[in-house]
C-alpha positions as CSV (number, residue, x, y, z in Angstrom):
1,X,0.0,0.0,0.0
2,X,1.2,3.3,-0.9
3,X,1.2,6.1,1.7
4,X,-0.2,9.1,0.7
5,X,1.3,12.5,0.9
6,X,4.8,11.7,0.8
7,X,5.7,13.5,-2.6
8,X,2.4,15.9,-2.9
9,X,1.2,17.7,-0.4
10,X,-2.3,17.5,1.1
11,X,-4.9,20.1,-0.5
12,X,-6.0,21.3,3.2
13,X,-2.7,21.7,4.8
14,X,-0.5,21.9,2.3
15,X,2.3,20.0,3.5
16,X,3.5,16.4,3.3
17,X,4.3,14.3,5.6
18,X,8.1,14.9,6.3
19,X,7.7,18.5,6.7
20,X,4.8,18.3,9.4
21,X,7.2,15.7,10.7
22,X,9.9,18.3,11.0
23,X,8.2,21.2,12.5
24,X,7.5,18.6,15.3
25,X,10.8,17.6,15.3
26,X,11.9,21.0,15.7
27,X,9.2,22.1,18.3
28,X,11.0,19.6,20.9
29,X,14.2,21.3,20.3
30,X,13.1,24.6,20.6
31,X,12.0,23.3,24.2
32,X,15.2,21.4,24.5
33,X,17.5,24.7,23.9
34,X,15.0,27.4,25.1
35,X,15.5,25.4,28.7
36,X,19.6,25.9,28.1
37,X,18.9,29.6,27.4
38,X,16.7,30.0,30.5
39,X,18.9,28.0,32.6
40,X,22.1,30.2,31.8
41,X,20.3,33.1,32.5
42,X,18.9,32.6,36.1
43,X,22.5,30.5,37.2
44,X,24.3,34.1,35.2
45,X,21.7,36.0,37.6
46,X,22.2,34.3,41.0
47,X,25.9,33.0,41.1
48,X,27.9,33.5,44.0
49,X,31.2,34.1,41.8
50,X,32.3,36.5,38.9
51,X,30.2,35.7,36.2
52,X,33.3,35.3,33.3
53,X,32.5,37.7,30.8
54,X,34.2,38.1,26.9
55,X,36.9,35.7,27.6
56,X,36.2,33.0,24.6
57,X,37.9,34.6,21.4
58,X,35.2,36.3,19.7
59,X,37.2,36.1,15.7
60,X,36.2,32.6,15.7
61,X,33.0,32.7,17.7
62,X,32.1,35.7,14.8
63,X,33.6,33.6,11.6
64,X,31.9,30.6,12.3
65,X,28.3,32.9,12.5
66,X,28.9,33.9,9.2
67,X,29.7,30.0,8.0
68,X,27.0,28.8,9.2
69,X,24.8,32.3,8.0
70,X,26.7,31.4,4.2
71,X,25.6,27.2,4.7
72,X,21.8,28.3,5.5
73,X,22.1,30.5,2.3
74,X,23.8,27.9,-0.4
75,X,20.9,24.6,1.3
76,X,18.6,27.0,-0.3
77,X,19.9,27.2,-3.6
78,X,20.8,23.6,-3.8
79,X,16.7,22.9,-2.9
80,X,16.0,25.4,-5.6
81,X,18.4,24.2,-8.1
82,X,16.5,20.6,-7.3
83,X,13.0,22.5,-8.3
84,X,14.5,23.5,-11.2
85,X,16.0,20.0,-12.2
86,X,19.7,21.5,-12.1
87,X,21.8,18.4,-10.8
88,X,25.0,20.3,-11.2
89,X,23.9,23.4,-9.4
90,X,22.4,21.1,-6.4
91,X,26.0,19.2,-6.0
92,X,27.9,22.7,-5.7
93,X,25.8,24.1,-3.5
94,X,25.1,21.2,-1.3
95,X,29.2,20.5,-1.1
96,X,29.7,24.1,-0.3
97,X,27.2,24.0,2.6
98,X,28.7,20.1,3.7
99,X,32.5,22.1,3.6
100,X,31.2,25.2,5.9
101,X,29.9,22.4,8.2
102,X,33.6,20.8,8.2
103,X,35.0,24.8,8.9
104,X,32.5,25.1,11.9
105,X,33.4,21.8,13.5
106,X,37.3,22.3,12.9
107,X,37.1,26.1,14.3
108,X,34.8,24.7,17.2
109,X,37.9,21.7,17.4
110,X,40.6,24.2,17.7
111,X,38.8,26.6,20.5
112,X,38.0,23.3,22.4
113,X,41.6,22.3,22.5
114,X,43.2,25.7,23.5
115,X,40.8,25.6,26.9
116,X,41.9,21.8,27.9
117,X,45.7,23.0,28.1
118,X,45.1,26.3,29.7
119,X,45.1,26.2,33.6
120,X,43.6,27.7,36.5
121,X,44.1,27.8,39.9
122,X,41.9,29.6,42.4
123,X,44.4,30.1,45.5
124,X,42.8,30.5,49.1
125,X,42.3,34.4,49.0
126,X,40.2,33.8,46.2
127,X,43.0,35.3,43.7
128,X,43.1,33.2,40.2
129,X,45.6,32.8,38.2
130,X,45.4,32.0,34.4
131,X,48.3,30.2,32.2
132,X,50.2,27.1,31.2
133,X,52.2,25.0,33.3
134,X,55.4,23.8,32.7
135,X,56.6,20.0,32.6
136,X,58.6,18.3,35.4
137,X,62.6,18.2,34.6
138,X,64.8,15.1,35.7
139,X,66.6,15.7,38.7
140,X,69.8,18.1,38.9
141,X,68.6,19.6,35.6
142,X,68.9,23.2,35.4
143,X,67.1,25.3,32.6
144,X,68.1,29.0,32.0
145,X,65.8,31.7,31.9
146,X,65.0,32.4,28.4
147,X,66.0,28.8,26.9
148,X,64.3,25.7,26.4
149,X,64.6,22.1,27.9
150,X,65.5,19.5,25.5
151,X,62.7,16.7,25.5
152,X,65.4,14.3,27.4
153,X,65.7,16.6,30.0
154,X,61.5,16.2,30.9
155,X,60.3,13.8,33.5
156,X,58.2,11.0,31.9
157,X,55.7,8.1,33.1
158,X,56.0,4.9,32.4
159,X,53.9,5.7,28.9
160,X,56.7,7.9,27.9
161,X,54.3,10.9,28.7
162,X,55.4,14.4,30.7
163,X,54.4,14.9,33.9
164,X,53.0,18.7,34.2
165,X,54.4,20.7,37.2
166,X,51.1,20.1,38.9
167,X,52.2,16.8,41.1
168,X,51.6,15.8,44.6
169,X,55.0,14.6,45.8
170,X,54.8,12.1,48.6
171,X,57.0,10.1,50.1
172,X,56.3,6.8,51.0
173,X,58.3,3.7,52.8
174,X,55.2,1.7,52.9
175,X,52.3,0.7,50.3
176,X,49.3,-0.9,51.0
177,X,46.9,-1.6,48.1
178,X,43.1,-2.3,48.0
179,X,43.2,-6.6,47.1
180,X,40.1,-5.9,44.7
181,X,39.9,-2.1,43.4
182,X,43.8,-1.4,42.5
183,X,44.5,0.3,39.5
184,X,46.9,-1.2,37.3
185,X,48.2,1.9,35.3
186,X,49.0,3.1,39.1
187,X,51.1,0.5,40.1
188,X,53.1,0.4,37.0
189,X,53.8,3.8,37.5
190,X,54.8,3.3,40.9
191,X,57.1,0.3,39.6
192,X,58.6,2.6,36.8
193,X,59.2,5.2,39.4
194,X,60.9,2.6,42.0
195,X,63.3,1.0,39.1
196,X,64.4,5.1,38.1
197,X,65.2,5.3,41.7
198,X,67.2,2.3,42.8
199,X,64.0,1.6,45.0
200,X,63.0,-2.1,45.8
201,X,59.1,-2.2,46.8
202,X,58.8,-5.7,48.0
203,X,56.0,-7.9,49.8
204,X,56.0,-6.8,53.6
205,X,55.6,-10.3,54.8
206,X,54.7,-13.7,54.1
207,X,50.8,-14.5,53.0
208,X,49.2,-17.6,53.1
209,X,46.0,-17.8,51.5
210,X,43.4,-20.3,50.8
211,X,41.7,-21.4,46.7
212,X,39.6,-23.8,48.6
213,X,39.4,-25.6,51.8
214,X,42.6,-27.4,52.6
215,X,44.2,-25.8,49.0
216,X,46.9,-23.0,49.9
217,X,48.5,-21.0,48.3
218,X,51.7,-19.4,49.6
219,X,53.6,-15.8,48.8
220,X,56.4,-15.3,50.4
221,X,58.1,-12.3,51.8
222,X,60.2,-10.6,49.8
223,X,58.8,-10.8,46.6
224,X,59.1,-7.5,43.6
225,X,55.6,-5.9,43.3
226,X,54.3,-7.0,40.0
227,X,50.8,-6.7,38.3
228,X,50.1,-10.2,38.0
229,X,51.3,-10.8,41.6
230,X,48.5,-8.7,42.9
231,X,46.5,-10.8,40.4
232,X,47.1,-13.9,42.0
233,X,46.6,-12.4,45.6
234,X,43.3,-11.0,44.4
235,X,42.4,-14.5,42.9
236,X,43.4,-15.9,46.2
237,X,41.5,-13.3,48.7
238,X,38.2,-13.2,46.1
239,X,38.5,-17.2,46.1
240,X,38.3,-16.8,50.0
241,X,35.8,-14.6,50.3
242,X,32.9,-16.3,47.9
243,X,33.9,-19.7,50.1
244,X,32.9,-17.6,53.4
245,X,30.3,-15.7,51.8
246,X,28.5,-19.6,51.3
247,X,29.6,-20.6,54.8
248,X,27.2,-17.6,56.7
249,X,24.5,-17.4,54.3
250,X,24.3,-21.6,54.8
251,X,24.9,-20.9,58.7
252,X,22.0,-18.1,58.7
253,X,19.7,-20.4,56.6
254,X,20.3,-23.6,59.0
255,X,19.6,-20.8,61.9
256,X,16.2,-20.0,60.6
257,X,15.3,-23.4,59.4
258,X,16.0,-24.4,63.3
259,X,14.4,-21.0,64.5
260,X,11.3,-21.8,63.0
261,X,11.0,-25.4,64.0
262,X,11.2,-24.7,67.7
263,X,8.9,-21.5,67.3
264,X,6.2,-22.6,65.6
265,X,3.9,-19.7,64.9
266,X,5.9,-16.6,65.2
267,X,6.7,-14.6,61.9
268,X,10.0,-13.4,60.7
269,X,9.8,-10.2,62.6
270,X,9.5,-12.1,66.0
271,X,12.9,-14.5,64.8
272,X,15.1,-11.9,63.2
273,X,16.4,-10.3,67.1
274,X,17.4,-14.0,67.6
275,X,18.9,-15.4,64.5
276,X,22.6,-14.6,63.3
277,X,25.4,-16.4,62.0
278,X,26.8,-18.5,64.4
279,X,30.5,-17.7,63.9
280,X,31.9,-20.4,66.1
281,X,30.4,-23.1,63.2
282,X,32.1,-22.1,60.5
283,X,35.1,-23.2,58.6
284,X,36.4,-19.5,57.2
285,X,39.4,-19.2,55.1
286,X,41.9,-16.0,55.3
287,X,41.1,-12.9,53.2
288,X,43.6,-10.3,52.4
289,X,42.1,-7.5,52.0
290,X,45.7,-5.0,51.8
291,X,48.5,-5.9,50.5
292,X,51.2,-4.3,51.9
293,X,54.3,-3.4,50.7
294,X,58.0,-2.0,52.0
295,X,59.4,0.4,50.0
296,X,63.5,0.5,50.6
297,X,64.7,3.4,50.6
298,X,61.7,5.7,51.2
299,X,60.8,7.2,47.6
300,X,58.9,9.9,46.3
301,X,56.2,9.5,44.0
302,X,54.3,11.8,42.0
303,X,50.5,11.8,41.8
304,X,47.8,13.9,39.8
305,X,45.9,15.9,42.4
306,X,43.3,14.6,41.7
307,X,44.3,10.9,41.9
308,X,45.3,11.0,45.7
309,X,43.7,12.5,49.5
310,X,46.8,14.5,50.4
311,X,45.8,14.9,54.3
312,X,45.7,10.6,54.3
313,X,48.0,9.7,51.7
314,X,45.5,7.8,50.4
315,X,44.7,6.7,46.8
316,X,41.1,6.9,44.8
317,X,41.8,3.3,44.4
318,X,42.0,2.7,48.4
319,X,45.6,2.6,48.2
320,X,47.4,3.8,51.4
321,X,50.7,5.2,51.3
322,X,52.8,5.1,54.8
323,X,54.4,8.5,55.1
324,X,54.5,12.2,53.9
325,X,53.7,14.9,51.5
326,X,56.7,16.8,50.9
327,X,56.9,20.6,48.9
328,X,54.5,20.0,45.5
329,X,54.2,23.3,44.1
330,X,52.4,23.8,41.0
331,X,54.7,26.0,38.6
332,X,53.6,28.5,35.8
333,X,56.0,28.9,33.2
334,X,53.8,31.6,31.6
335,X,51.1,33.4,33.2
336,X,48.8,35.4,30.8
337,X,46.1,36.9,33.3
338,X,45.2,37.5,37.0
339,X,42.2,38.0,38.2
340,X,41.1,39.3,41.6
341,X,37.3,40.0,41.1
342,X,36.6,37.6,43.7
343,X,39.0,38.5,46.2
344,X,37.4,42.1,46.0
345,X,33.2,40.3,46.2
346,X,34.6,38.5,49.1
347,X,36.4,41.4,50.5
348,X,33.1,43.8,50.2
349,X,31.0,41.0,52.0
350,X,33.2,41.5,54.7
351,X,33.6,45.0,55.4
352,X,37.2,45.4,53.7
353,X,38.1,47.7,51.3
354,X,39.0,45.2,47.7
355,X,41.8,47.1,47.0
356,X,43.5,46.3,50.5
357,X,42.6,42.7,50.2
358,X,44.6,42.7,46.6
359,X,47.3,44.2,48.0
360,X,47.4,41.9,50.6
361,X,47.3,38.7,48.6
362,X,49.3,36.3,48.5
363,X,50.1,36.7,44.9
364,X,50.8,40.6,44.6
365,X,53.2,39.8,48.3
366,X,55.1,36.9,46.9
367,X,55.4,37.8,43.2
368,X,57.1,41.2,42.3
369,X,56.6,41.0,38.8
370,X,53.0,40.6,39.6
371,X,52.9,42.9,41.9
372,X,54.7,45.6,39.3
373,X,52.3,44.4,37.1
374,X,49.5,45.4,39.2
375,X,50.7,49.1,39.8
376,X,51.1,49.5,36.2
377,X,47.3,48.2,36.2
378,X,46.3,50.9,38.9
379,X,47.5,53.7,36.8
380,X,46.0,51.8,33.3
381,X,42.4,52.4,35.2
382,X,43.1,56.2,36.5
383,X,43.6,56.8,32.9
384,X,40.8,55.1,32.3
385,X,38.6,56.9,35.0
386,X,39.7,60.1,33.9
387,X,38.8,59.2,30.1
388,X,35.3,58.1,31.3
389,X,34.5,61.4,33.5
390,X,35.7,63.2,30.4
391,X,33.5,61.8,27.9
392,X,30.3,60.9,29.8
393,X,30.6,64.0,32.6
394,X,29.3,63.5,36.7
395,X,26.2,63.6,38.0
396,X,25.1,67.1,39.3
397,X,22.9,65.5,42.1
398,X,25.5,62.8,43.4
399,X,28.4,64.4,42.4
400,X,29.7,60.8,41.2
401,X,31.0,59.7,37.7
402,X,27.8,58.8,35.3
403,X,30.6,55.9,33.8
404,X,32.9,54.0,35.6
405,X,35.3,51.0,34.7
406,X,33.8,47.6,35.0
407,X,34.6,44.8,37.7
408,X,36.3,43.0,35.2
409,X,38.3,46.2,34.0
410,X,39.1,47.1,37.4
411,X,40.3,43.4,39.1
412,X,41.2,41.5,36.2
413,X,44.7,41.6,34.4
414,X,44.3,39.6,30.9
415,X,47.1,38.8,28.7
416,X,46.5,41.9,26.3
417,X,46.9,43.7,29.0
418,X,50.4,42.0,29.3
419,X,51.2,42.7,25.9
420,X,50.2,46.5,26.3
421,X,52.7,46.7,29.2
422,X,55.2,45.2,27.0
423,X,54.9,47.2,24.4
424,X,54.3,50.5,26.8
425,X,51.0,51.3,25.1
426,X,47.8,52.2,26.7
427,X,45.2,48.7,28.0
428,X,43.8,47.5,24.5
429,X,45.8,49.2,22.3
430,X,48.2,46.1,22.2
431,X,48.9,44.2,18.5
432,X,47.6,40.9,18.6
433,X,48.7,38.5,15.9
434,X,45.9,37.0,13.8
435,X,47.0,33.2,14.9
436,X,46.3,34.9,18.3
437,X,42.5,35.4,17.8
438,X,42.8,31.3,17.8
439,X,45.4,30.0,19.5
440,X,46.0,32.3,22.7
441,X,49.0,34.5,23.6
442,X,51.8,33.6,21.4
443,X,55.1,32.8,24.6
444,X,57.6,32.6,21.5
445,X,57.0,35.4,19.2
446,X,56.9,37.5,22.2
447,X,59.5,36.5,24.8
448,X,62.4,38.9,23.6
449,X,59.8,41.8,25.2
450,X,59.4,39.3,28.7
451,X,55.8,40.3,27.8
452,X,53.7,37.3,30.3
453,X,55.5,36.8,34.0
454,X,57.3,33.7,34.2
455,X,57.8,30.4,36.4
456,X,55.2,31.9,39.1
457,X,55.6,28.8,41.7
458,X,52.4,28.7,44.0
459,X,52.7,26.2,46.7
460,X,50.0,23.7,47.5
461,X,48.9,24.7,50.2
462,X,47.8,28.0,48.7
463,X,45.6,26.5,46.1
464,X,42.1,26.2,47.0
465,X,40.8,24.6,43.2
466,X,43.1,24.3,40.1
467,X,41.5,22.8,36.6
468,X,42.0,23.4,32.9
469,X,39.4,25.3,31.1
470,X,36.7,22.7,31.4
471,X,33.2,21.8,32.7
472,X,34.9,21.5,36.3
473,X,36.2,24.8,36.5
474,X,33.2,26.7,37.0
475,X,29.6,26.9,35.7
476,X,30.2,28.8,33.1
477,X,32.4,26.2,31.7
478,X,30.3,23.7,32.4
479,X,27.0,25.4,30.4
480,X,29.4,26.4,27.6
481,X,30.8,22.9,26.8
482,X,27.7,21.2,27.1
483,X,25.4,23.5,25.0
484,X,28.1,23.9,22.5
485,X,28.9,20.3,22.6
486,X,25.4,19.4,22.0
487,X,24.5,22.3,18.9
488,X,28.5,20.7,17.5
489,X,26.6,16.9,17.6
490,X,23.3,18.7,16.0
491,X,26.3,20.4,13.4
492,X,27.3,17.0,12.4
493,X,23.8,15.2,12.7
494,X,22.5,17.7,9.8
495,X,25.8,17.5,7.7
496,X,25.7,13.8,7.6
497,X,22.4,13.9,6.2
498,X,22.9,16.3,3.9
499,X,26.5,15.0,2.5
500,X,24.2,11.4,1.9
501,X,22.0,13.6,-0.2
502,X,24.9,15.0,-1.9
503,X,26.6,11.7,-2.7
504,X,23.9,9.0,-3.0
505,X,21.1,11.1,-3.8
506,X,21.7,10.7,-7.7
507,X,19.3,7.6,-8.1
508,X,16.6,8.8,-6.0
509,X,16.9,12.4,-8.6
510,X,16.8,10.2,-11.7
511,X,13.8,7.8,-10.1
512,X,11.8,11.1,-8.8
513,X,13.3,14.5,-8.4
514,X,10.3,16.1,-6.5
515,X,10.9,13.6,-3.6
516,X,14.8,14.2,-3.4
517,X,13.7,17.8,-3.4
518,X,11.3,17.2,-0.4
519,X,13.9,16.0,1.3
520,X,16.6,18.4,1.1
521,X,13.9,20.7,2.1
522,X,13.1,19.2,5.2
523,X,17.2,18.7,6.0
524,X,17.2,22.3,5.0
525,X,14.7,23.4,7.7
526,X,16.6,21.3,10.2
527,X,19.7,23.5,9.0
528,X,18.0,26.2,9.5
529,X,17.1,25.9,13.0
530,X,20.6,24.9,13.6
531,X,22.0,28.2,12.0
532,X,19.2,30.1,14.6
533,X,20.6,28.8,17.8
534,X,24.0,29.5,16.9
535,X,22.7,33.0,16.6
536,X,21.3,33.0,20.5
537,X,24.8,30.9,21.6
538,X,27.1,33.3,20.3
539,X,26.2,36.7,22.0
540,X,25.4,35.1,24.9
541,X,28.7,33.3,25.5
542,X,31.0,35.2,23.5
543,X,30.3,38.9,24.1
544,X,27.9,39.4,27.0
C-alpha cells in the first residue's frame, strides 16, 4: 500500500508528511534549547562568583556565525536548483554548505583544544591565576631563563608521557593496596618510578591464603611488586571470600530453618532479634584484603591531584601510602592573566576595602613581577577613569562619575593587557597576531619583550581549586561545553544527512526528483534551526 502525501502535499494543509514531521521535530528542540537559554540566565543572575564575561575569542566565535549564515544561504539554492531539475547546481551548492559544516566543527575543534591546556588555579584568597604550566625536569637539571629544555631533560611516566608541574610529591616507605579495586596503570607507574630510583618495593611479609578448603597457596616475603602478583593475591582473597560468603548465608539459613521449628507460629519479625550467624560453626578461610608493601629506601612518588587525599595519603583506588607529603608546588612557566574580582566580592562581604585585600594577597606579596604588574594596572584604570569622566561627565545631584570602569576592568589583568605593558601602550591598544585570535597568547614570538611573567611557583597549600578550562572549572564552563557540545553533535547530525543527499542522492533524482527535493527541504529546515541557535549561543557566550 502506498502512503499518501509523501511527494504531494495535502490540498488542506499543504504540506507532506516529512515536513509536518519536522516542524515537530523542531518544536522539541526549541523546548530542548530554550531550557539551556533560561537556565544560563537565572544561574548568570544568581551565582555566588564573577560571572566570566568576553573571555572566549570572539574572531572565531564571529567567523563561524557567518559560516553557518553562508551554509543556510547555499541549502537554499541547492533545494531550488532541485525545483529547477539543475543536478550540477544542487552538487555545488550542497558541497559548499557540507564544507562550511567541516570549517565550523574544525574552528569549534581548535577553540575546544586551546581551553583543555590552559590552567587555573583559584588560591585561598580567592585570587586566580590564568596560564600554562610547565613540565617536570629530571633531577639536577637546570634550565636558563629564556631557553628551552630539550625533550630528554623532561620527566616521563612509564607511557613515555610528561608529567606537568602540577604533582603531589609524597613520600612513602610503605604501600598498601586495595586486594580488589587497585589500579593497574597506578602500580606500574609506581614500579617505573621505584626502578628510576634504585628503590626495591617488595612484599612486607609472608601471606598464606586459601583457593579452597585445605588448597593453599603461599607468597612469600620478599617478593618485587608486580601486576600479576596482585592478580594472584586478588584470585586468592576473592577465592576466599565467595567460600565464606556460602559458609554464613548456609549458617543463617540452618539458623532460621531451626528458629522456625522450635517456634512454631511466630513470623519473621518475632525470629530476626534471635537469628545470626553463628560464627563459632564455621570453617572460614583468610582474606587479604591489603596488601602491603616495603618500599627500601623511602621514595617519592608523583600523583595527579586529583588521583590521591593529600591529608591521608590515600589513593582513589583505596591505596594507602605510609608516610608524607613533601613541597608540591604547582609552577607557571607563563602566566597570561590574574584575576582578583573575587577577592574584592569577598572582600566587600566583609567590610574590607577590595583594593587592600589585593594588595594583601598572597600573589601581589610573593610575586614582584605581579605585583609591578598590578601598579602598572592601577595607573592603566586612572587613565581610564579620567577618560570616562571626560567623555560621559558627573552627576550634578550625586556628584559621582555617570561611567565607571567595569569589575572585570578594574580586578582583572588579561594577557592583552600583558602585551600593552610590553609594548608600553595604553590597556587594548596592544597588537595581537591574527593566529592569536585562535590560539591564545603567542610565549615565543613574544618572549624577547618578557611580555607574560614567568615560572610563578604557588605552593600547594595555597591553592584552594586548580582545573583546565573545562566543565569542572566553574559553571560557566560547564554550560558552555555542554550547549556547545550538544549544537556541535546537531552540526554534524544535519551534515551527515545532507552529504548522503549530496553523494547518494543521484538515483533517488533520476527515479523522482520532486521527492529528493522534499527531502533536502526538510534537511534544510533542520539546518535552518541549527543556524538560529548558533545566533542565541554566540552573543550570549561570546560577548555578554
Amino acid at each position: 500500500m502506498e502512503i499518501p502525501y509523501i511527494v504531494t502535499p495535502r490540498k488542506d494543509t499543504g504540506l507532506f508528511n516529512s515536513k509536518i514531521a519536522i516542524w515537530l521535530f523542531l518544536a522539541s528542540e526549541v523546548m530542548l534549547f530554550g531550557g539551556f537559554f533560561s537556565a544560563y540566565i537565572f544561574l548568570r543572575l544568581g551565582a555566588d562568583f564573577p560571572w566570566p564575561e568576553r573571555t572566549l575569542p570572539v574572531l572565531p566565535g564571529l567567523i563561524n556565525t557567518f559560516v553557518l549564515i553562508a551554509s543556510s544561504v547555499t541549502v537554499v539554492f541547492a533545494w531550488a536548483s532541485l525545483k529547477m531539475r539543475q543536478w550540477g547546481k544542487f552538487q555545488i551548492y550542497m558541497a559548499f554548505t557540507v564544507l562550511c559544516s567541516m570549517v565550523f566543527m574544525v574552528l569549534k575543534g581548535i577553540e575546544y583544544n586551546v581551553k583543555f591546556h590552559h590552567q587555573a588555579v583559584r588560591l585561598k584568597d580567592y585570587a586566580v591565576v590564568e596560564g600554562h604550566l610547565g613540565y617536570e625536569l629530571k633531577d639536577g637539571v637546570h634550565v636558563e631563563h629564556g631557553h628551552e629544555p630539550k625533550e630528554e631533560d623532561f620527566e616521563r611516566d612509564h607511557n613515555g608521557k610528561k608529567f606537568e608541574e602540577n604533582v603531589i610529591n609524597y613520600e612513602t616507605s610503605q604501600i598498601a593496596f586495595n586486594t580488589v579495586r587497585f589500579h593497574e596503570a597506578w602500580v606500574e607507574e609506581i614500579m617505573s618510578r621505584a626502578k628510576e630510583k634504585s628503590a626495591a618495593v617488595t612484599l612486607a611479609s609472608k601471606l598464606e591464603l586459601e583457593t579452597a578448603p585445605g588448597k593453599k597457596v603461599t607468597f612469600e616475603a620478599g617478593t618485587p611488586l608486580d601486576v600479576k602478583l596482585l592478580e594472584s593475591i586478588k584470585e586468592a582473597h576473592l577465592a576466599a571470600r565467595k567460600h565464606n560468603a556460602s559458609e554464613r548465608t548456609e549458617n543463617l539459613r540452618d539458623n532460621w530453618t531451626k528458629a522456625k521449628k522450635a517456634n512454631p507460629g511466630k513470623d519473621d519479625r518475632q525470629l530476626s532479634p534471635n537469628v545470626s550467624v553463628d560464627t563459632a560453626a564455621l570453617t572460614l578461610m583468610p582474606e587479604q584484603p591489603a596488601i602491603p608493601f616495603k618500599v627500601e629506601p623511602a621514595t617519592v612518588f608523583r600523583f595527579k591531584p586529583r588521583d590521591i587525599k593529600e591529608d591521608a595519603g590515600t589513593l582513589r583506588d583505596g591505596t594507602a601510602l605510609t608516610g608524607k607529603m613533601i613541597e608540591s608546588p604547582m609552577m607557571f612557566h607563563y602566566v597570561d592573566a590574574i584575576d582578583f574580582r573575587h577577592t574584592a566580592m569577598k572582600a566587600e562581604e566583609k567590610g574590607i576595602d577590595p583594593e587592600v585585600a589585593i594588595e594583601n594577597s598572597w600573589l601581589l606579596k610573593e610575586n614582584p613581577e605581579l605585583r609591578e604588574a598590578w601598579e602598572w594596572h592601577k595607573g592603566e584604570i586612572a587613565k581610564l577613569e579620567k577618560k570616562l569622566i571626560d567623555g560621559y561627565g558627573v552627576d550634578k545631584k550625586t556628584g559621582k562619575p555617570n561611567r565607571v570602569p567595569t569589575e572585570t576592568e578594574r580586578y582583572r589583568i588579561g594577557w592583552q593587557a600583558f602585551a600593552a605593558k610590553a609594548e608600553g601602550v595604553e590597556t587594548g591598544t596592544a597588537k595581537i597576531a591574527l593566529k592569536e585570535q585562535f590560539f591564545g597568547p603567542d610565549y615565543v614570538g613574544r618572549s624577547e619583550k618578557h611580555t607574560f611573567p614567568a615560572h610563578v611557583s604557588i605552593p600547594r597549600e595555597q591553592v584552594q581549586f586548580a582545573s583546565k578550562f573545562a566543565p569542572a572549572w566553574n559553571t560557566y564552563y560547564a554550560i558552555y561545553f555542554t550547549m556547545t557540545g550538544l549544537h556541535g553533535l546537531h552540526v554534524i547530525g544535519g551534515a551527515l544527512v545532507l552529504a548522503y543527499y549530496l553523494f547518494c542522492g543521484k538515483k533517488m533524482y533520476l527515479s523522482n526528483p520532486e521527492w529528493l527535493a522534499n527531502r533536502v527541504e526538510v534537511g534544510g529546515l533542520f539546518w535552518h534551526f541549527v543556524d538560529l541557535v548558533w545566533i542565541f549561543l554566540f552573543p550570549i557566550l561570546y560577548l555578554m
